[in-house]
DSSP file (Angstrom, degrees, kcal/mol; ACC not computed):
  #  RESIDUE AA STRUCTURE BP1 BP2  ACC     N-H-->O    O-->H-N    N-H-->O    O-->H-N    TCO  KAPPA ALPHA  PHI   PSI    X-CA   Y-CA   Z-CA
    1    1 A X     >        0   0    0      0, 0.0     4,-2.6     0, 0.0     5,-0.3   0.000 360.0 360.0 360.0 -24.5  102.3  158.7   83.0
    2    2 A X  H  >  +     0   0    0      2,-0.2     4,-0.5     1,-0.2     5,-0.2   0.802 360.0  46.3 -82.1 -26.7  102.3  155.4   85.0
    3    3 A X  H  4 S+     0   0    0      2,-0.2     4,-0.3     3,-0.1    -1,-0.2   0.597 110.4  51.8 -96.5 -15.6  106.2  156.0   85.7
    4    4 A X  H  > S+     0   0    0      2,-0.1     4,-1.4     3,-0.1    -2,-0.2   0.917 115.4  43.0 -75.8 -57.4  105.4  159.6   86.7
    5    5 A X  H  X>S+     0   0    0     -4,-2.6     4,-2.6     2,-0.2     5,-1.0   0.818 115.3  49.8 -49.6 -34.7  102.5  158.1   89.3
    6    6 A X  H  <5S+     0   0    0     -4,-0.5    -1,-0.2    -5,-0.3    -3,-0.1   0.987 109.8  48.2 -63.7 -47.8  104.8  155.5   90.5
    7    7 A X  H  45S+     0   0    0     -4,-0.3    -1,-0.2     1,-0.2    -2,-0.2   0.839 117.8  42.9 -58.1 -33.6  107.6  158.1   91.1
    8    8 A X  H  <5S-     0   0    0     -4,-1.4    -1,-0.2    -5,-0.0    -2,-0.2   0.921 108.3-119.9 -68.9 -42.3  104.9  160.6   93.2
    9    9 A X  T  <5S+     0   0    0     -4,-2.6    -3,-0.2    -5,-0.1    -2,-0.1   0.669  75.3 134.1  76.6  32.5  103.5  157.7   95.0
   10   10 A X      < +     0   0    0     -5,-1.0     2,-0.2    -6,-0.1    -4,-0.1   0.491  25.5 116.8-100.2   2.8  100.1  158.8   93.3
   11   11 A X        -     0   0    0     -6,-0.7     2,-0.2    -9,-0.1    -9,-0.0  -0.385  51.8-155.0 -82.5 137.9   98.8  155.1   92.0
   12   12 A X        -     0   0    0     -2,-0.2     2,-0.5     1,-0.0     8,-0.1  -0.569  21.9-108.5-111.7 155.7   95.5  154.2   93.8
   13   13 A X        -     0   0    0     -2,-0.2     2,-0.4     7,-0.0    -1,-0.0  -0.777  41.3-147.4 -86.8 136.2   94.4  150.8   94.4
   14   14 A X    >   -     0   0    0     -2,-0.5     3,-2.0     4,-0.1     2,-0.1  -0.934  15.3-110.8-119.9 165.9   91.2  150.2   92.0
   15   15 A X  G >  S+     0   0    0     -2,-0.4     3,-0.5     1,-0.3    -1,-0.0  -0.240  96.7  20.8 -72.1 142.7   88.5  148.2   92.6
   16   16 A X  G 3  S-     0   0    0      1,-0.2    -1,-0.3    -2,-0.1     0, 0.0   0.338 107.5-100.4  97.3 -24.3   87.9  145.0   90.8
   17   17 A X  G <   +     0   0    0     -3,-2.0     2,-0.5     1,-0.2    -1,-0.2   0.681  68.4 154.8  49.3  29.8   91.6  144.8   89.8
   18   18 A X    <   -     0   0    0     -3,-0.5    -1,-0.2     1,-0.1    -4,-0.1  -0.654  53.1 -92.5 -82.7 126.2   91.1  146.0   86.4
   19   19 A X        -     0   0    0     -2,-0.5    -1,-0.1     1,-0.0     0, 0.0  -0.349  42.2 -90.0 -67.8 146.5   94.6  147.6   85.2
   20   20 A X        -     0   0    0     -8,-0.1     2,-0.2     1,-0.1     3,-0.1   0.413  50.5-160.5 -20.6 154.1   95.6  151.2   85.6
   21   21 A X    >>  -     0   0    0      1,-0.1     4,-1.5    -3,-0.1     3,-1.1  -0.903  28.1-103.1-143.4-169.7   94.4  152.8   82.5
   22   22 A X  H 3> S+     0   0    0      1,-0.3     4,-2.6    -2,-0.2     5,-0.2   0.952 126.6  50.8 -62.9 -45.5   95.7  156.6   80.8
   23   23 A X  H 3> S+     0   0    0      1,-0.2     4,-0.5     2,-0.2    -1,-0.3   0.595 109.9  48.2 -73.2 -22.3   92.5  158.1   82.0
   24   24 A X  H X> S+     0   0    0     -3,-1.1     4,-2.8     2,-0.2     3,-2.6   0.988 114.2  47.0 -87.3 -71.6   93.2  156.7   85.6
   25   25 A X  H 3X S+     0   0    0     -4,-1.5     4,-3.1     1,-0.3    -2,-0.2   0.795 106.9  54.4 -31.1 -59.4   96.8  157.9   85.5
   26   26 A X  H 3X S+     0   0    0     -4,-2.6     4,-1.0     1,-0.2    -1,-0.3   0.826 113.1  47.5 -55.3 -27.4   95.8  161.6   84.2
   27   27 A X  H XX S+     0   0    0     -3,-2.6     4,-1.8    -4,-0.5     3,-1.6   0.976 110.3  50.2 -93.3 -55.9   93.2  161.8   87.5
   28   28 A X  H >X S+     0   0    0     -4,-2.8     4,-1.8     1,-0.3     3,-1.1   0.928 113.6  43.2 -54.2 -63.6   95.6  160.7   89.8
   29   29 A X  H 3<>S+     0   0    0     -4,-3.1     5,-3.4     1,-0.2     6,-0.4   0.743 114.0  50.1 -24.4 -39.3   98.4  163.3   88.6
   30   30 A X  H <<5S+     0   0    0     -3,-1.6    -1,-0.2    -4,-1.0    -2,-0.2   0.643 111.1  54.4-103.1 -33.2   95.8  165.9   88.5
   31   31 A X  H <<5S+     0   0    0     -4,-1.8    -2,-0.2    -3,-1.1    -1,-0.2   0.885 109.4  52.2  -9.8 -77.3   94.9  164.6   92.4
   32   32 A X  T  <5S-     0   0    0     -4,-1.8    -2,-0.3    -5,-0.3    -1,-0.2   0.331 118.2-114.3 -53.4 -43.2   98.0  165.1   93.1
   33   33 A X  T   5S+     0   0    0     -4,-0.3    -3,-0.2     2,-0.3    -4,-0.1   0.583  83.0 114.1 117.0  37.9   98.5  168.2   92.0
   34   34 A X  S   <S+     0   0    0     -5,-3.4    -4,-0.2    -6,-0.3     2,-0.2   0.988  75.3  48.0 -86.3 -66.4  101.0  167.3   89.2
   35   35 A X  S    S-     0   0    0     -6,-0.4    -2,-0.3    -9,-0.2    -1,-0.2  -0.552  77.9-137.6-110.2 123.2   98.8  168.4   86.4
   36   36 A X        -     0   0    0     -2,-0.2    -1,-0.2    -3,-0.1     4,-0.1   0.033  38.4-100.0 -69.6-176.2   96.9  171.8   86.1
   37   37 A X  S  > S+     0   0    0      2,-0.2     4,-1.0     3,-0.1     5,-0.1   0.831 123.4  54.8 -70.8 -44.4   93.2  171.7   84.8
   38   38 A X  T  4 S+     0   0    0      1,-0.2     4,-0.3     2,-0.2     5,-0.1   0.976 110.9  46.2 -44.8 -69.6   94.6  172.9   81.2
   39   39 A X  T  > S+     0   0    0      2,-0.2     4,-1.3     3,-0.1    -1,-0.2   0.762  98.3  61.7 -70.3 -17.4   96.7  170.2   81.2
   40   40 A X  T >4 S+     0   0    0      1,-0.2     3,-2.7     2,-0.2     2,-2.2   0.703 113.6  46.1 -55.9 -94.9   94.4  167.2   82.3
   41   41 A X  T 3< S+     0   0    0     -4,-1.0    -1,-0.2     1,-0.3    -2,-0.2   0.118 102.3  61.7 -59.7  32.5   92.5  168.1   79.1
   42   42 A X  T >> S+     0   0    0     -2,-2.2     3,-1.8    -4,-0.3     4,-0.7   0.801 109.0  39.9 -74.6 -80.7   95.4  168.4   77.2
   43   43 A X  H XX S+     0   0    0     -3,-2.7     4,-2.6    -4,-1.3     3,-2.5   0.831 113.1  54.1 -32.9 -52.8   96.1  164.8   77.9
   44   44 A X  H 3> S+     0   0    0      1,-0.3     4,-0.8    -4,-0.3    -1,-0.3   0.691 112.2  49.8 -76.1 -13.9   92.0  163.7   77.5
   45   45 A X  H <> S+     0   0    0     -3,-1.8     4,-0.6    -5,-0.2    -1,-0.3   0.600 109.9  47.3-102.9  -7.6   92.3  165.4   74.0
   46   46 A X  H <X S+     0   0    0     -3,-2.5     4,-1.6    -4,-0.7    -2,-0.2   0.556 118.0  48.6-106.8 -14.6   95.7  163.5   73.0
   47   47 A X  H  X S+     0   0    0     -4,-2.6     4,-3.0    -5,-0.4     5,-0.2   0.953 108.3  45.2 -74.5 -31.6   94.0  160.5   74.1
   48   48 A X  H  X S+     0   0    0     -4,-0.8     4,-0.6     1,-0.3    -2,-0.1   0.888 116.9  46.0 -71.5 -45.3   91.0  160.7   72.6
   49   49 A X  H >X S+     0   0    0     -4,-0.6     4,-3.9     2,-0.2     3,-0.9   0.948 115.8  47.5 -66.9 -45.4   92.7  161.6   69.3
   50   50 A X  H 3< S+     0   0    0     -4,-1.6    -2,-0.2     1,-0.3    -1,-0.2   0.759 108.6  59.8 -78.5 -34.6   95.5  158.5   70.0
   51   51 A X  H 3X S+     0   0    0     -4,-3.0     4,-0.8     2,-0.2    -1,-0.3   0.401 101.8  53.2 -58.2 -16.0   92.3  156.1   70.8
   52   52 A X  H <<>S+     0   0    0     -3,-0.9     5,-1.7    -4,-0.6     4,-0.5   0.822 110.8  45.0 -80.5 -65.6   90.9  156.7   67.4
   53   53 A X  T  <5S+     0   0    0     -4,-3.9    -2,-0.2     1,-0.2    -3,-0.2   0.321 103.9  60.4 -94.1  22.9   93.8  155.8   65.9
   54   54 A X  T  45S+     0   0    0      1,-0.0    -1,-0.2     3,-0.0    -3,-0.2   0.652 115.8  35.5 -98.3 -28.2   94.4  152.9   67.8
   55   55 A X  T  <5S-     0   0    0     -4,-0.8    -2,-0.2     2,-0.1    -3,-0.1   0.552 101.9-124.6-121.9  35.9   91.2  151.5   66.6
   56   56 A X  T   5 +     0   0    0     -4,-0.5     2,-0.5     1,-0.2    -3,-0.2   0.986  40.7 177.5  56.3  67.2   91.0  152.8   63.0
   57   57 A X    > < -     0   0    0     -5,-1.7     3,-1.0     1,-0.1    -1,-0.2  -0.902  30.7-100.8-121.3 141.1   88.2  154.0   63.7
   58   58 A X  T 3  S+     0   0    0     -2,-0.5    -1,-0.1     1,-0.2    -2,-0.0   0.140 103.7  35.3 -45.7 146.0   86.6  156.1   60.2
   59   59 A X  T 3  S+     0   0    0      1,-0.3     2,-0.3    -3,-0.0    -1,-0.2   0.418  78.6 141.4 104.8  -1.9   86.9  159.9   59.9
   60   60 A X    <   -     0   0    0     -3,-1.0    -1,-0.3    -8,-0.1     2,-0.3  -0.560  42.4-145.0 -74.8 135.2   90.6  160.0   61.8
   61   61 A X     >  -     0   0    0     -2,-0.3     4,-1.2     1,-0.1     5,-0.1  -0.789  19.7-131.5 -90.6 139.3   92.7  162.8   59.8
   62   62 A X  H  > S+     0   0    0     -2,-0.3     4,-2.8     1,-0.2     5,-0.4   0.821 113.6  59.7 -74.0 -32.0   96.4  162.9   59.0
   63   63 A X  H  > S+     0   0    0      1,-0.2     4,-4.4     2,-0.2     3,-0.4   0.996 111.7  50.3 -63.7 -45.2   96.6  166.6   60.4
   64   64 A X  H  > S+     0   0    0      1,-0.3     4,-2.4     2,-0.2    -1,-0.2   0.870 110.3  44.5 -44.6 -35.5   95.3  164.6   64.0
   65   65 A X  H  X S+     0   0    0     -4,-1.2     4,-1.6     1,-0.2    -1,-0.3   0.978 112.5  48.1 -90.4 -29.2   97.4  162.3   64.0
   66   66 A X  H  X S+     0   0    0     -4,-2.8     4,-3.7    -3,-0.4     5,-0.3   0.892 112.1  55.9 -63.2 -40.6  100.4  164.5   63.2
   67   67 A X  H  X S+     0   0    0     -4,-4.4     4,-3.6    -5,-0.4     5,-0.3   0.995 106.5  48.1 -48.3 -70.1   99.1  166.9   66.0
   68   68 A X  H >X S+     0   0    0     -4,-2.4     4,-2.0     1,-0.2     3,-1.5   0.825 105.9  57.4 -43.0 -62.7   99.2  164.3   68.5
   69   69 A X  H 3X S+     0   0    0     -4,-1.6     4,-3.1     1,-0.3     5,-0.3   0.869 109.9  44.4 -67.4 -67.7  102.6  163.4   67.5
   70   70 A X  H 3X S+     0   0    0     -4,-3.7     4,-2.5     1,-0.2    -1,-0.3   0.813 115.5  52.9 -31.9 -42.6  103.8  167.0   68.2
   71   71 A X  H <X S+     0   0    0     -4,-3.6     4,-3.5    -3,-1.5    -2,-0.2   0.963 101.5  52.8 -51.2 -68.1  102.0  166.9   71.2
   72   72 A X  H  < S+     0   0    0     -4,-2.0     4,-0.5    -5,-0.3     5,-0.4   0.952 113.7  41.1 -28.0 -60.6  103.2  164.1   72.6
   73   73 A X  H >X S+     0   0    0     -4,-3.1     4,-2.5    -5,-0.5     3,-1.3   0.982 114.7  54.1 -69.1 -46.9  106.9  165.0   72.3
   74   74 A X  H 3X S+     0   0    0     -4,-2.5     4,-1.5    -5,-0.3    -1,-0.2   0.954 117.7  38.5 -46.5 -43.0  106.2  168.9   73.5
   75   75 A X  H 3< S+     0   0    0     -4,-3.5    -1,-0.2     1,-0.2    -2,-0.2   0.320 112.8  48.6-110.3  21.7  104.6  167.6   76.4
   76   76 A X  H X4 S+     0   0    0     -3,-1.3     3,-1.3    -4,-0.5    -1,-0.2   0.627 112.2  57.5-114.9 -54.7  106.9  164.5   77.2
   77   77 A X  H 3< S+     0   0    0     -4,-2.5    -2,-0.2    -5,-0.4    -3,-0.1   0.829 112.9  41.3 -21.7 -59.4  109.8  167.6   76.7
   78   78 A X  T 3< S+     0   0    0     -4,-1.5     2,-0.3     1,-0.3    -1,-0.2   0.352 121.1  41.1-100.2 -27.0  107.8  169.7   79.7
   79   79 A X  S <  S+     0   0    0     -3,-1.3     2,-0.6    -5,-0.2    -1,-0.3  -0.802  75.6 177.1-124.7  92.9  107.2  166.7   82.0
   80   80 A X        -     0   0    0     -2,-0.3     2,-0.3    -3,-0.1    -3,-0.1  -0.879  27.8-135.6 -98.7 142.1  110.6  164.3   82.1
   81   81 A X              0   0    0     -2,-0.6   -77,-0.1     1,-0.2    -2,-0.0  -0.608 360.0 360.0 -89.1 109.8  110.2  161.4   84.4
   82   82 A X              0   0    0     -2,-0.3    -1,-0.2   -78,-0.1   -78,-0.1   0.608 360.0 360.0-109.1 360.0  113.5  161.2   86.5
């Protein structure tokens, strides 16, 4: 998503210098008019899911993380960064 912003020109200066994060990325796209509404929360739900299991955090499910996986790859298929 950060090579997708770069490639629009959509990356915004933020304040504080605190680094870009997914959630930053998804707004700007979605700014931008890259990303539908559908598809923001597409994204905020494969993060959410991907944030979970990045910090082992209790109650994460195999079916989730196998969703995300699918996800990921359908929706990296549907957007390729040239």
């Amino acid at each position: 998503m950060r090579r997708w912003c770069e490639a629009k020109c959509l990356v915004e200066a933020k304040a504080g210098k605190k680094p870009a994060m997914l959630g930053d990325y998804n707004q700007w796209l979605y700014k931008g008019s890259e990303l539908s509404v559908m598809q923001m929360k597409h994204v905020e739900a494969m993060a959410a899911v991907g944030n979970t299991a990045a910090h082992n955090k209790p109650g994460l499910k195999l079916d989730e993380v196998s969703w995300l996986l699918r996800e990921v790859r359908e929706f990296l298929g549907k957007n390729p960064i040239t």
